[in-house]
N, C-alpha and C positions, 0 to 999 in steps of 0.2 A: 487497370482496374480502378473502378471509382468506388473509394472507401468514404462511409464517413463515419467521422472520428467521436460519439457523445462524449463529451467530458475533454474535449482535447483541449481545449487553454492551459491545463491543468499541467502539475508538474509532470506527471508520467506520460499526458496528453501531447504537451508539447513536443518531448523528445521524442513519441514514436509518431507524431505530425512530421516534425523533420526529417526521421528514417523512413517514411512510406512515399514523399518529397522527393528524397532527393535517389528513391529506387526508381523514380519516373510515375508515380502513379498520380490517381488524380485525386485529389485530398480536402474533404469540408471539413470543419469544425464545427460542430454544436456545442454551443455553451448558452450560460445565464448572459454574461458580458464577455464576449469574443475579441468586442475591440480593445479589451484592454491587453490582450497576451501578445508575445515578439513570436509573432510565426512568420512563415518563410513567404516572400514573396509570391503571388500565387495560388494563396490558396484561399479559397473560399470560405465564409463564416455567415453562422444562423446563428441567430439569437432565441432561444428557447429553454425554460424548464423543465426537465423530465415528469415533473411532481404533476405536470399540467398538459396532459395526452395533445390537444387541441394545438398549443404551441410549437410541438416538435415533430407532429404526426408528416408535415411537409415536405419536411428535410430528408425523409427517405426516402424518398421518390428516386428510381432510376440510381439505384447505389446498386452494388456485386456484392458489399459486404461492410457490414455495422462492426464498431468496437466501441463496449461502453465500459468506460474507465469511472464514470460521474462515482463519486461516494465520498461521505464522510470520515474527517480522520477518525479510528478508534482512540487516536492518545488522547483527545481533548473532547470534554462532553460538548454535544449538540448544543450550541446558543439557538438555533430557528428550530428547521423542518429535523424531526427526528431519523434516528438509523431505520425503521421502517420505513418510513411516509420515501426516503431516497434510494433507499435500497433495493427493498420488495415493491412500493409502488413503481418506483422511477422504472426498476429493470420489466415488471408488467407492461408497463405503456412504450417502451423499445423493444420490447417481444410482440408486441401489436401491432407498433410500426410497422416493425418488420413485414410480418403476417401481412397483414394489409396492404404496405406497398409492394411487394413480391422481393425484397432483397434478402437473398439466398441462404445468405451467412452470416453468424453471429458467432462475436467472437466476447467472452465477457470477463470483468477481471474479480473475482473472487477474494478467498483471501484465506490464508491456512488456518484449517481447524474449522471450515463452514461446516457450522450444524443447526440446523431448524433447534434442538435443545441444550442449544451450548449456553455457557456460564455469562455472556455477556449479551446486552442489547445488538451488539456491531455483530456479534457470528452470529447470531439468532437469525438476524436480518439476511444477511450475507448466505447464511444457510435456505432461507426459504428463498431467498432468490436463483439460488442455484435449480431450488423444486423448478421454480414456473419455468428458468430455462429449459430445461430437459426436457418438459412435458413440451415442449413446443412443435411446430413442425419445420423449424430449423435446423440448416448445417451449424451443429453450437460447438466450441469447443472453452471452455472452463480453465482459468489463469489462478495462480492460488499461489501468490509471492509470499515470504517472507518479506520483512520491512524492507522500501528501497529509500535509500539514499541519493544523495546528488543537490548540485544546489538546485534551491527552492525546496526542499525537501526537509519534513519535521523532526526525522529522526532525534538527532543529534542535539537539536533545538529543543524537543521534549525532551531531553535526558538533564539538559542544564537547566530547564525548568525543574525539574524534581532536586536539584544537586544545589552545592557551593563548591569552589574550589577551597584546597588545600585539607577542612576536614567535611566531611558528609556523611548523614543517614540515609542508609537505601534500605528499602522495605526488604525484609529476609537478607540481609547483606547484598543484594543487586545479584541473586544466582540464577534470576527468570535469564532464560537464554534465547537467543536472535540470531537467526543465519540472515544478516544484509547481503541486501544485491544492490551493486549500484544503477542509476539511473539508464547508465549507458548502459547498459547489458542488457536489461529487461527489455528496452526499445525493440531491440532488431529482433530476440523473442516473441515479440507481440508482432510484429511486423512479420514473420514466418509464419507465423498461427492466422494471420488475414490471407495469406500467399498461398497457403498449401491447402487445397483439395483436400488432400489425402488424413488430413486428421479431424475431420470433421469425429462429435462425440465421442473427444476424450477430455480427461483434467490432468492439466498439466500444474504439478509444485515445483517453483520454481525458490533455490536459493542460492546464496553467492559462497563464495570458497573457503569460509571459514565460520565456525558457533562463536560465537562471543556472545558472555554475559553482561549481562546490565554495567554491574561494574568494570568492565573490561572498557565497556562502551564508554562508561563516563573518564577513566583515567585516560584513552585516547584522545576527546574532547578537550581534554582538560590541557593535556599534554601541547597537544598543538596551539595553545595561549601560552606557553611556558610556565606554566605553572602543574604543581605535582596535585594528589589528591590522597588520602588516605579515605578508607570506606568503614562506617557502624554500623552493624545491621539493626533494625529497629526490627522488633518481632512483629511476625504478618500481622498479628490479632490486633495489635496494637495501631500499624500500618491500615488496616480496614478501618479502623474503627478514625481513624482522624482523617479519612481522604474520605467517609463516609459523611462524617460531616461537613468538611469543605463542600461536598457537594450540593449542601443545604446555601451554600451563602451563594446571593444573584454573583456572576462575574466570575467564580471562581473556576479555571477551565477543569479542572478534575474533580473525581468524584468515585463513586463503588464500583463503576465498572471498569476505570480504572486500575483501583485493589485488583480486582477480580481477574482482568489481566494479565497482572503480575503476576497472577499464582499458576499459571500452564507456559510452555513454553513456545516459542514461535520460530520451528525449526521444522526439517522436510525428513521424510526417514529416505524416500530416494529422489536424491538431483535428478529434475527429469532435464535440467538444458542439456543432461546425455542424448538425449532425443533429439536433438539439434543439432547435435555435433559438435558440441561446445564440452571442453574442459573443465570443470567446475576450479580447479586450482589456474585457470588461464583468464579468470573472470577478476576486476579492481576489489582489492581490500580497502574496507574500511581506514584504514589508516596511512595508503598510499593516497587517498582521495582528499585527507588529512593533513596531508604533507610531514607526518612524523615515521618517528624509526616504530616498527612493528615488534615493540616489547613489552606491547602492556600485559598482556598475562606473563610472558617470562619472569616477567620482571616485578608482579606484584607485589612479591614475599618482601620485595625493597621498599615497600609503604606497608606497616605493620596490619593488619586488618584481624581483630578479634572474631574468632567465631561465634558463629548463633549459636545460644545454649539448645 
C-alpha cells in the first residue's frame, strides 16, 4: 500500500511512519521541513504546507491512502498560523487533494470533544474539520485520542510548565482529568485504520489504560526527578482570570483557552482500541514510561493537599 503520511515528521507522525515501515508498505512523508526528522531509511519526503493547497496538492498523486496528523498543540497558544487557518484550512485542502488525485482513503486525527461550538479555538477548529471530512467523498475514518505521550511528546512537558516541584498551584486543585495513551500504542492503531477496508466512516476515541488527573500527572512527573510535590488549588475564577492575561503578554505560551481547557475533561466514555483487539489495561501507563512506581494517586493522601472551598 502506498500511504502518505501529512504531518509525519511529527511526533505521532514519526512513530506511525515507523509502524506502516516496517509492515512493508510504501511510505512518504509530508511535512513543512522533512529533512529535519529521524525516519526510517526508505522512505520518501515532500516538503509542503497544508495552509498552501498548491504546495502539497503533488504529493498525492498515486497514494491508496492519506493520514493527516498535521495540527497544532492545544496546550500552547498559536505563535504563527492559527488553529483554524491549520485545522479547518490545512484538513480542506487534504480533502481536495485527495478528491482530486483519486486517493481513496482518508484517514484523520481528530481529537476528543470535536465540536464546531466547543469552548476552545483548538475543538472549535478540530470540530469543523471533522464537518468538511465527512461531507466528502471519501473512505474517512475519524481518530479522536486523548493526550499521547512518548518522547518528543508535550504532555508531561506542559504540566511542569504550569507546576514547581515540592509545592504548586494547579487551577481547581489539578481535578481536570486525562486518559493518556502512549505513543507507541496509538501508532499501530493508526496504522490499522490505513489497513482496514472495513472501517471506513467511523470515529474511533482512543484512550490508554488509566484517568489520571492533572495532579496525578504532575506528582508522577515530578516523582521520576526524585522529588515529591504537594498540590494548592487556586480557584478557576481566579486561574482564568491570570492565564487570561498572560495571554495578553507577546511570548507567553498560555493564555484563555487554555483556562478553558481546564475546565472539561479529556477522557473517552468507551475505549474503542476494543475495536482492535487491544486491551485497554494491556496498553503503557503513564508512569511505567516514567520509570516510577505507579503510586501517585494511592499515595497522594502522603503529600497533604487542601481542598477547594
Amino acid at each position: 500500500m502506498r500511504v502518505l503520511i501529512v504531518g509525519g515528521s511529527g511526533f505521532v507522525g514519526t512513530a506511525l511512519t515507523e509502524e506502516l515501515h516496517e509492515r512493508g508498505h510504501d511510505v512518504t512523508v509530508l511535512a513543512r521541513n522533512p529533512e529535519d526528522a529521524a525516519l526510517p531509511a526508505g522512505v520518501e519526503t515532500v516538503a509542503g504546507d497544508v495552509t498552501d493547497y498548491e504546495s502539497v496538492e503533488g504529493a498525492f498523486g498515486g497514494r491508496d491512502a492519506a493520514v493527516n496528523l498535521v495540527a497544532l498543540s492545544p496546550l500552547f497558544q498559536p505563535s504563527g498560523a492559527s488553529h483554524e487557518e491549520v485545522h479547518l484550512g490545512g484538513t480542506e485542502n487534504v480533502v481536495r487533494a485527495c478528491e482530486e488525485r483519486d486517493v481513496p482513503k482518508l484517514v484523520q486525527m481528530s481529537a476528543l470533544g470535536a465540536d464546531p461550538d466547543g469552548p476552545t479555538a483548538y475543538i472549535r477548529a478540530k470540530g469543523r474539520a471533522e464537518g468538511v471530512v465527512r461531507d466528502s467523498t471519501l473512505d474517512w475514518i475519524l481518530v479522536r485520542p486523548s493526550v499521547v505521550f512518548g518522547d518528543g511528546g508535550e504532555f508531561v512537558s506542559f504540566t511542569k510548565t504550569l507546576t514547581t516541584p515540592y509545592v504548586t498551584g494547579l487551577p481547581g486543585g489539578g481535578k481536570t482529568r486525562f486518559q493518556p495513551i502512549w505513543v507507541g500504542d496509538i501508532a499501530p492503531l493508526l496504522a490499522d485504520c490505513a489497513e482496514d477496508d472495513g472501517r471506513a466512516g467511523r470515529t474511533y476515541e482512543f484512550g490508554g489504560p488509566e484517568v489520571l488527573t492533572l495532579a496525578d500527572v504532575t506528582r508522577l512527573a515530578y516523582r521520576a526527578e526524585g522529588k515529591s510535590v504537594v498540590v494548592l488549588p487556586i480557584p478557576m475564577p481566579l486561574a482564568g482570570l491570570g492565564l487570561r492575561l498572560a495571554g495578553l503578554v507577546p511570548f507567553v505560551p498560555m493564555g484563555a483557552d487554555q483556562y478553558r481547557s481546564l475546565k472539561f475533561d479529556n477522557t473517552v466514555a468507551e475505549n474503542d482500541v476494543r475495536a482492535f483487539d487491544r486491551d485497554p489495561d494491556d496498553l503503557r501507563r503513564l508512569a511505567d514510561y516514567l520509570g516510577v512506581d505507579d503510586r501517585s494517586r494511592a499515595t497522594a493522601t502522603d503529600e497533604t493537599t487542601p481542598k477547594t472551598a
